[in-house]
C-alpha positions as YAML, in Angstrom:
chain: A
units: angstrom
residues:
- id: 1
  name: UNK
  ca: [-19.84, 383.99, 73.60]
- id: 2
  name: UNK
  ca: [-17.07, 386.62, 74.34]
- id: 3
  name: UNK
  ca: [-13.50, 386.11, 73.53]
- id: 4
  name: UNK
  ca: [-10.95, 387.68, 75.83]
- id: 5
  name: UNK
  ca: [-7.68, 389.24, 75.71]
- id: 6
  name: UNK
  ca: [-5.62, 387.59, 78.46]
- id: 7
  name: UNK
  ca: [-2.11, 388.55, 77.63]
- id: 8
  name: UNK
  ca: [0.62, 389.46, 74.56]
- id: 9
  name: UNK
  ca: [3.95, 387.88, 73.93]
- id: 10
  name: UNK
  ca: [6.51, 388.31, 71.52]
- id: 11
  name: UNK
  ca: [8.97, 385.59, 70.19]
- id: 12
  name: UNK
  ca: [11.31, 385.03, 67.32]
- id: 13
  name: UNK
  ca: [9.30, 383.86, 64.25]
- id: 14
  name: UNK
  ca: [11.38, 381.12, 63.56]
- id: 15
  name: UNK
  ca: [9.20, 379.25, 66.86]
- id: 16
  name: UNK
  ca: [5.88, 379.81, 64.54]
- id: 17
  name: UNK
  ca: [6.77, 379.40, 61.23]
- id: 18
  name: UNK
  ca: [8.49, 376.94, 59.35]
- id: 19
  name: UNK
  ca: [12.21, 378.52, 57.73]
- id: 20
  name: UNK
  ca: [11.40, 382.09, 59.17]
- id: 21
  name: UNK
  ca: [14.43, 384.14, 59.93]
- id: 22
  name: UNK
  ca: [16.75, 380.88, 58.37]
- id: 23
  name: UNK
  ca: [20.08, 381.95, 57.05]
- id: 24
  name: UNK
  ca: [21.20, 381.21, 52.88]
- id: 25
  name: UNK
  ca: [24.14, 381.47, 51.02]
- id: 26
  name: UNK
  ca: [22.88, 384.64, 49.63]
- id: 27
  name: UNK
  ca: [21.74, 386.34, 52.53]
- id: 28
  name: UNK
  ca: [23.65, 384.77, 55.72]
- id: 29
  name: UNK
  ca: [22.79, 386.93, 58.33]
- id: 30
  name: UNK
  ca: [18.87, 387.87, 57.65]
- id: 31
  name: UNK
  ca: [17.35, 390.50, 60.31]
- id: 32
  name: UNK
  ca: [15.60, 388.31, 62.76]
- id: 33
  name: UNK
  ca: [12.01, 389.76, 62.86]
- id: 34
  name: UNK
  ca: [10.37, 388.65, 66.49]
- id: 35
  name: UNK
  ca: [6.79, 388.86, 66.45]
- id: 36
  name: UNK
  ca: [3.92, 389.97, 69.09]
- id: 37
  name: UNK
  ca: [1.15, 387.46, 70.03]
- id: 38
  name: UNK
  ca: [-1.84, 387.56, 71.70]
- id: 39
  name: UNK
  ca: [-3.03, 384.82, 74.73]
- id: 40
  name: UNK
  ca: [-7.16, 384.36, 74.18]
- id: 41
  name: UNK
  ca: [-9.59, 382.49, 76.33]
- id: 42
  name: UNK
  ca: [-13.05, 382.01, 75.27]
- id: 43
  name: UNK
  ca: [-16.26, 382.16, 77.49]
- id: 44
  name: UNK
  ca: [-19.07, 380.42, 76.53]
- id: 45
  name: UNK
  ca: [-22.63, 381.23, 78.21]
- id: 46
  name: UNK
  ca: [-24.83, 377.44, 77.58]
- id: 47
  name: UNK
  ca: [-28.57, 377.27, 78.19]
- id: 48
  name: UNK
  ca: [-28.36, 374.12, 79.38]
- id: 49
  name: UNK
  ca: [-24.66, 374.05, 81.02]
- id: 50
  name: UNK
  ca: [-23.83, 377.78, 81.81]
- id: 51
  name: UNK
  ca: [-20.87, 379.36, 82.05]
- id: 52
  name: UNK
  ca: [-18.22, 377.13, 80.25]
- id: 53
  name: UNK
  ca: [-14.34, 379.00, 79.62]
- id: 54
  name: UNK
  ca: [-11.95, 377.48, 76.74]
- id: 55
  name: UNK
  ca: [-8.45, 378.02, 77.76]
- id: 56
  name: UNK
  ca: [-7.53, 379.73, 80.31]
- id: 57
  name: UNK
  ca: [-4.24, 382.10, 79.44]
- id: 58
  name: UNK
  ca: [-0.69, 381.74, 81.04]
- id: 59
  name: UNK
  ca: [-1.57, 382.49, 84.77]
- id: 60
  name: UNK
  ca: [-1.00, 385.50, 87.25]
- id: 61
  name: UNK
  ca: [2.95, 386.52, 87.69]
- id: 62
  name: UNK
  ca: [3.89, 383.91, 84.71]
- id: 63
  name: UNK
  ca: [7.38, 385.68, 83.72]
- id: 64
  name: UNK
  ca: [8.60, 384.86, 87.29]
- id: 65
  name: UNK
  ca: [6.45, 381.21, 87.21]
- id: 66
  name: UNK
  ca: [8.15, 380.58, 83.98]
- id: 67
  name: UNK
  ca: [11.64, 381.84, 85.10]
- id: 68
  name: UNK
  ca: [14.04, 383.89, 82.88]
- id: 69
  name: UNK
  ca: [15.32, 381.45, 80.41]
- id: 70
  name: UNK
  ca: [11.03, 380.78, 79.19]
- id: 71
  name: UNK
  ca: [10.24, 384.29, 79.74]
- id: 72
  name: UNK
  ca: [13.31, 385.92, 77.69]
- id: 73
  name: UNK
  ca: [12.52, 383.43, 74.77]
- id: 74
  name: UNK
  ca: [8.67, 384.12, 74.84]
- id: 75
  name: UNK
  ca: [8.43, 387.56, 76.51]
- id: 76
  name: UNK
  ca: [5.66, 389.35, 77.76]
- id: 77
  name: UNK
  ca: [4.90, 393.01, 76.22]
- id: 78
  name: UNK
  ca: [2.47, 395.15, 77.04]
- id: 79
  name: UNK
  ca: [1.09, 393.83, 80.19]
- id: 80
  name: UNK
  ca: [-2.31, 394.68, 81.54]
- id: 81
  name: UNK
  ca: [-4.50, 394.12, 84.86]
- id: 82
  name: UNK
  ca: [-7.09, 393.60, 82.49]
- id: 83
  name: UNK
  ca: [-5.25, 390.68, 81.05]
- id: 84
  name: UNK
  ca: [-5.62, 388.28, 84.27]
- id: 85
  name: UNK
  ca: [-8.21, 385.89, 83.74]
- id: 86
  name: UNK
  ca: [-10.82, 387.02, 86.42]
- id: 87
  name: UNK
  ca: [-10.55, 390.83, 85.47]
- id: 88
  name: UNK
  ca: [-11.07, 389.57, 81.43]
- id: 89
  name: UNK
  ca: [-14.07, 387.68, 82.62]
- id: 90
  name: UNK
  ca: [-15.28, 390.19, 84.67]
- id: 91
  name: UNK
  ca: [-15.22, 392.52, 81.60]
- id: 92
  name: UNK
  ca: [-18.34, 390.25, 80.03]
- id: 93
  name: UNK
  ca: [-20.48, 391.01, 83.18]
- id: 94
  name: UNK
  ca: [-19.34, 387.79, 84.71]
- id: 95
  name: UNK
  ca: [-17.57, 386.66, 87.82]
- id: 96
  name: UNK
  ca: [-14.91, 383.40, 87.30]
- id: 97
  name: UNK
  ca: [-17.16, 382.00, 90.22]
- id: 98
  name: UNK
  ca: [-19.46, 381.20, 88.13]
- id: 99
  name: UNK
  ca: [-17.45, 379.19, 85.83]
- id: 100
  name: UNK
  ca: [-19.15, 375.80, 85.51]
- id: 101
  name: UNK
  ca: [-16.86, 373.88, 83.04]
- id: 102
  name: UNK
  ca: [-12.86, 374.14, 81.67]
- id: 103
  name: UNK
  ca: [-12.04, 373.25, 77.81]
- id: 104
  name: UNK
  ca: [-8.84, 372.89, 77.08]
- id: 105
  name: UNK
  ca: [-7.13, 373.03, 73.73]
- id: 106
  name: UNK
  ca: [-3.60, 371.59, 75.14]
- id: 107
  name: UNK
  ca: [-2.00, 371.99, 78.58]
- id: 108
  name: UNK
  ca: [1.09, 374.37, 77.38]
- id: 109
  name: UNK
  ca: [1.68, 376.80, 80.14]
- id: 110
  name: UNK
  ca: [0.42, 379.88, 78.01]
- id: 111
  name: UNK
  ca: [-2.86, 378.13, 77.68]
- id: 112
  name: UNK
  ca: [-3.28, 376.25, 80.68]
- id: 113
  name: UNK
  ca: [-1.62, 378.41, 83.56]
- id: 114
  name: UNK
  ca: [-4.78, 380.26, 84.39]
- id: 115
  name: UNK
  ca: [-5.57, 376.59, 85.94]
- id: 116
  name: UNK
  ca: [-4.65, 378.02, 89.27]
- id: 117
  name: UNK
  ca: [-7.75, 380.06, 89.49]
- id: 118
  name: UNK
  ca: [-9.92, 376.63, 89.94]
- id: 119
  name: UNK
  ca: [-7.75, 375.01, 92.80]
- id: 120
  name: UNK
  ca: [-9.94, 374.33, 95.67]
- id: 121
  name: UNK
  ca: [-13.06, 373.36, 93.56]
- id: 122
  name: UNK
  ca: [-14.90, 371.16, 91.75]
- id: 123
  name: UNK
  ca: [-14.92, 372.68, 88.67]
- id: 124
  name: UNK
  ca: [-14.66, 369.74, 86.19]
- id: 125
  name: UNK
  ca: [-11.29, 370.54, 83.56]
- id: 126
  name: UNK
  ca: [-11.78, 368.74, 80.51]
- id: 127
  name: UNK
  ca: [-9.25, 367.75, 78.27]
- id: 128
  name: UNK
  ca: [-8.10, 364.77, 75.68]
- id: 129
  name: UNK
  ca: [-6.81, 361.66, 77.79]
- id: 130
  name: UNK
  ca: [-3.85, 361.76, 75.29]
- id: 131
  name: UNK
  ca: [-3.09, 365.05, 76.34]
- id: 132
  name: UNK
  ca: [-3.43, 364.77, 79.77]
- id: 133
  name: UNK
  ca: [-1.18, 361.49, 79.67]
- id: 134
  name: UNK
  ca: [1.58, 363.03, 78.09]
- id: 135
  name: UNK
  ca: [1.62, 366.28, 80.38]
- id: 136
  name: UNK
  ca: [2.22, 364.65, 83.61]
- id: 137
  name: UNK
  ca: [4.67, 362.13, 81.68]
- id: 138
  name: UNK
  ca: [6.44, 365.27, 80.57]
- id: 139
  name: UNK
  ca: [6.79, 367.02, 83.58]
- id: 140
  name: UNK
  ca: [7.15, 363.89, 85.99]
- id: 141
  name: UNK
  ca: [10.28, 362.81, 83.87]
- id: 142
  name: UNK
  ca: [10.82, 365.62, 82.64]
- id: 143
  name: UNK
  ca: [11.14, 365.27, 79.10]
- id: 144
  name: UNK
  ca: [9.44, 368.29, 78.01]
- id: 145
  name: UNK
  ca: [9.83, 370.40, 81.00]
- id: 146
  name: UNK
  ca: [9.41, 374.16, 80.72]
- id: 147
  name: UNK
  ca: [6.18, 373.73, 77.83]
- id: 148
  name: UNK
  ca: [4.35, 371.88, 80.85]
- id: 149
  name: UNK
  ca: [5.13, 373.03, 84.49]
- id: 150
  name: UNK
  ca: [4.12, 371.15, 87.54]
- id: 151
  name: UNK
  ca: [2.75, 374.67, 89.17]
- id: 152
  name: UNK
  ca: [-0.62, 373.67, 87.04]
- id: 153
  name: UNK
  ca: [-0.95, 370.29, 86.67]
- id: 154
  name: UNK
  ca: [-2.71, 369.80, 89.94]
- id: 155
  name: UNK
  ca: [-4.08, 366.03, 90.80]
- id: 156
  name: UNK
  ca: [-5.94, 367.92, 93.26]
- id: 157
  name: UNK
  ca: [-7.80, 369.71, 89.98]
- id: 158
  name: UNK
  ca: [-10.80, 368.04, 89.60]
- id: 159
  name: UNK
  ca: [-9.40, 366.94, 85.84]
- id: 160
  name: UNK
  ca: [-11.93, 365.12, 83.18]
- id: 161
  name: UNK
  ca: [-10.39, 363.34, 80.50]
- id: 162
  name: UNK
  ca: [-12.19, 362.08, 76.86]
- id: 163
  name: UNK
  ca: [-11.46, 360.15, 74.47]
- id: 164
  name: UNK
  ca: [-11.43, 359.35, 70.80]
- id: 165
  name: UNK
  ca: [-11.39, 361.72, 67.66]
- id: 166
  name: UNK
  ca: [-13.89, 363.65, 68.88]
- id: 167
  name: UNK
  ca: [-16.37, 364.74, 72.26]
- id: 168
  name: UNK
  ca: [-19.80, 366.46, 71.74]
- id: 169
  name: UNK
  ca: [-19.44, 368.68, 75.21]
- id: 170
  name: UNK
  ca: [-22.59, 369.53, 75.03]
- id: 171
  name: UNK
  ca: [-25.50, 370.57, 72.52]
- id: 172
  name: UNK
  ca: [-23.47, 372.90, 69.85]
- id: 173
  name: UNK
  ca: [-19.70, 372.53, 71.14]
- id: 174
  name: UNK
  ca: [-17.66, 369.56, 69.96]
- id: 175
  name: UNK
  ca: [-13.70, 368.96, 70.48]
- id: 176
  name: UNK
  ca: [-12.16, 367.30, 67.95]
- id: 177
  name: UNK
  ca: [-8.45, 365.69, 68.26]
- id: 178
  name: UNK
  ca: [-6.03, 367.38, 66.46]
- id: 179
  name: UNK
  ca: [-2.77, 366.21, 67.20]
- id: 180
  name: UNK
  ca: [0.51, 367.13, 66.22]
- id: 181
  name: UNK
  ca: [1.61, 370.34, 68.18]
- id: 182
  name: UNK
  ca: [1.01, 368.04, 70.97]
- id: 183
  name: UNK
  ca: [-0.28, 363.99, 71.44]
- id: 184
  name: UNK
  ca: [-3.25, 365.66, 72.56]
- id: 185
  name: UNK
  ca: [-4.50, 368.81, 71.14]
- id: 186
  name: UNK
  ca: [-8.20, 369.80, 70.36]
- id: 187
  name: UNK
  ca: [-10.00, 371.97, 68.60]
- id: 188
  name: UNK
  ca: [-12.95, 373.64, 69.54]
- id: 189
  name: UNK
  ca: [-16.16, 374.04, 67.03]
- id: 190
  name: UNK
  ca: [-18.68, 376.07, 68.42]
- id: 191
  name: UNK
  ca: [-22.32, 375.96, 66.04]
- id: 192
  name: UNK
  ca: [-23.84, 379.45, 66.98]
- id: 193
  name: UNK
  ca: [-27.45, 380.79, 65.80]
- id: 194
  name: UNK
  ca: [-26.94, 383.77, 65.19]
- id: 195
  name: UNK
  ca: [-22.83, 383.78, 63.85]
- id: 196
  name: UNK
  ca: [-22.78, 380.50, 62.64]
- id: 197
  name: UNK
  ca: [-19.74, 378.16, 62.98]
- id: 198
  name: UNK
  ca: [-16.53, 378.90, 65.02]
- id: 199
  name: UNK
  ca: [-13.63, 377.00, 65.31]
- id: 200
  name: UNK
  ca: [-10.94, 377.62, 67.93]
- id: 201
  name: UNK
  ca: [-7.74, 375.77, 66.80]
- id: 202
  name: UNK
  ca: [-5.47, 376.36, 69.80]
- id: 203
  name: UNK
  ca: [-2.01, 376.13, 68.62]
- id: 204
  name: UNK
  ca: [-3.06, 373.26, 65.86]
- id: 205
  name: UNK
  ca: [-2.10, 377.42, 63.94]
- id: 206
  name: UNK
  ca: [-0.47, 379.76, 66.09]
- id: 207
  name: UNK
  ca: [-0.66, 382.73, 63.43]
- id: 208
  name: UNK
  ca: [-2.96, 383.02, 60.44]
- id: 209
  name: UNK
  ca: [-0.06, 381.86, 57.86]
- id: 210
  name: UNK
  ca: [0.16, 378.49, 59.30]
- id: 211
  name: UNK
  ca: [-3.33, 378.33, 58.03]
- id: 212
  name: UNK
  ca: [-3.67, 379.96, 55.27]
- id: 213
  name: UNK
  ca: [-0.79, 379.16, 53.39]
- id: 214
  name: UNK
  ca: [0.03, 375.74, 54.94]
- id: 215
  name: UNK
  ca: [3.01, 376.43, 56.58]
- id: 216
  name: UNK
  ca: [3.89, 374.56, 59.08]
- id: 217
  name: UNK
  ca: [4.81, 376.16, 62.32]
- id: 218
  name: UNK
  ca: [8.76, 376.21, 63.23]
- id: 219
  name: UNK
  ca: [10.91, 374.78, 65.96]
- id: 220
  name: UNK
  ca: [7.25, 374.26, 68.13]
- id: 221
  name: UNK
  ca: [5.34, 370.83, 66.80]
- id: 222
  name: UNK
  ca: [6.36, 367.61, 68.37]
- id: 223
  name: UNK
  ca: [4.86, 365.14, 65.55]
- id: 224
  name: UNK
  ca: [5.21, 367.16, 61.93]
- id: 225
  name: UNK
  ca: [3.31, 364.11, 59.87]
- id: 226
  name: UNK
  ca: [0.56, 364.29, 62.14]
- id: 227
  name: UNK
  ca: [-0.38, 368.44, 62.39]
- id: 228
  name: UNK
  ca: [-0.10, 368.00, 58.32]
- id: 229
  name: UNK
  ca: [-2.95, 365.57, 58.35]
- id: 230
  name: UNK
  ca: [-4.73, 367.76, 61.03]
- id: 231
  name: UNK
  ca: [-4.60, 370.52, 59.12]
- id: 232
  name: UNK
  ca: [-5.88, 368.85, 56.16]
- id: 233
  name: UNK
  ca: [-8.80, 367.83, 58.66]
- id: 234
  name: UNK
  ca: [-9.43, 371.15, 59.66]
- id: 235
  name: UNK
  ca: [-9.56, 372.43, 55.99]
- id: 236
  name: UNK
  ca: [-12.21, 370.35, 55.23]
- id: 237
  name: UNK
  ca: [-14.30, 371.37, 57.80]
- id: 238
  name: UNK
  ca: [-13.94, 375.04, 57.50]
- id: 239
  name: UNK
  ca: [-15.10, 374.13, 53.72]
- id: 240
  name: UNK
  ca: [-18.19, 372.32, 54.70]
- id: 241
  name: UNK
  ca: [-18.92, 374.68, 57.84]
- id: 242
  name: UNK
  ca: [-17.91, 377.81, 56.23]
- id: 243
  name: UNK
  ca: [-16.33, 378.57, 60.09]
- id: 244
  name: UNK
  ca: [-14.88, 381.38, 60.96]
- id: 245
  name: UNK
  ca: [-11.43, 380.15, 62.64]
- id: 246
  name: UNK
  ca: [-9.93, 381.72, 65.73]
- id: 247
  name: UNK
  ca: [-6.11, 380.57, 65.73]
- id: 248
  name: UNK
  ca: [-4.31, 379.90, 69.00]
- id: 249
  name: UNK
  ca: [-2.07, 383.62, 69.29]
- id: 250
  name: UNK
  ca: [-2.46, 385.21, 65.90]
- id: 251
  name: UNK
  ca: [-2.93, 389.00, 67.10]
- id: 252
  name: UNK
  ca: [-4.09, 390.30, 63.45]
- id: 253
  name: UNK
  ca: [-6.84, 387.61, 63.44]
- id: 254
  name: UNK
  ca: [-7.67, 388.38, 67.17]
- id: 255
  name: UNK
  ca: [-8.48, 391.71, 66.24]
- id: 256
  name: UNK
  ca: [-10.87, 391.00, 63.54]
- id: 257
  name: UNK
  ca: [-13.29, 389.91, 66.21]
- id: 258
  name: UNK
  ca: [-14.56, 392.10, 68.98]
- id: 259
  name: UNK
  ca: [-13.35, 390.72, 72.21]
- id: 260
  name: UNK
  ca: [-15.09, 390.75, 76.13]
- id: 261
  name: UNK
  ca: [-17.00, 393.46, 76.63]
...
């Protein structure tokens, strides 16, 4: 398993935490503090089902595929070559060609953009029927245009949906649903021999504090009842699998963990 560095962004932390940078009666103009993110995909090497990628990063060129507005509100810093998603797979020894299989967390276009690199094939893209219901919905009537753009969600992609609270992918990775930043969202445990338990959580936590002190992210989840009572679900199994838990842009927690190659 390798985890890659496909990007950085920075953004006001009001979007990822819940009453950061508010305004009070004793201190009505605060300093507004923006914070730098990373963008992670994960690559998975299977005996059984080779090469399999979890999320694939924002996309080549996204500031211009997101347009200004998008792209001054979540900015990107510190740009790299090696950040594109065939030159961070490359990095492990690999070539994207050989990708067999796409997981995906949630179809937001920081996590999903990368899509582009499998037009034209057959590679199967997995993600939660809930999630892939509610992404076309949202950009065909476009009630939550600009988190999902149409210049990813291809029907030509040859998309594979599941279903239910959870979906053993294969022997030792399960997605479980997780909903509340989005209908759909999934997390991704990964049962390693050698490192034990992983979890992935997409943006179920977009930085560690979301987590660990169970605060709620900011002006970003669409259903706030139900990413409490995910996050309660994901507690329980971090207890019982002592996982390690990868969160979907926290940069500190990024770090902690060598990354591809």
């Amino acid at each position: 398993m390798w985890l890659s560095h496909v990007g950085n962004l920075v953004a006001d932390e009001g979007f990822l935490m819940s009453g950061a940078n508010a305004a009070t009666a004793s201190n009505p103009s605060p300093t507004s503090v923006r914070r730098e993110m990373v963008m992670i995909s994960v690559l998975i090497s299977h005996p059984t089902e080779g090469l399999l990628l979890f999320e694939t990063g924002a996309g080549r060129d996204y500031p211009e595929v997101w347009g200004p507005q998008i792209s001054d509100i979540f900015a990107r810093v510190n740009y790299s070559q090696d950040h594109e998603l065939d030159a961070a797979i490359a990095k492990t020894g690999h070539s994207i060609k050989d990708v067999k299989g796409v997981i995906l967390g949630h179809l937001h276009l920081d996590h999903a953009g990368g899509l582009e690199h499998f037009r034209g094939t057959d590679v199967p893209i997995y993600v939660h029927e809930e999630e892939l219901k509610n992404a076309f919905y949202s950009v065909a009537a476009k009630t939550d245009l600009g988190s999902y753009l149409p210049t990813y969600l291809d029907i030509q992609l040859n998309w594979k949906s599941f279903h239910g609270d959870s979906w053993e992918v294969c022997s030792g990775l399960t997605m479980w649903l997780s909903a509340g930043h989005t209908p759909g969202l999934c997390i991704l445990q990964i049962n390693l021999a050698e490192s034990g338990t992983w979890i992935f959580t997409s943006d179920q936590y977009i930085v560690k504090e979301n987590y660990e002190n169970s605060r709620p992210q900011g002006w970003l989840p669409r259903d706030h009842a139900k990413s409490t009572k995910s996050h309660q679900t994901v507690q329980s199994m971090q207890k019982l699998t002592g996982a390690k838990l990868v969160f979907g842009h926290c940069k500190e927690t990024f770090l902690k963990y060598k990354s591809a190659p």
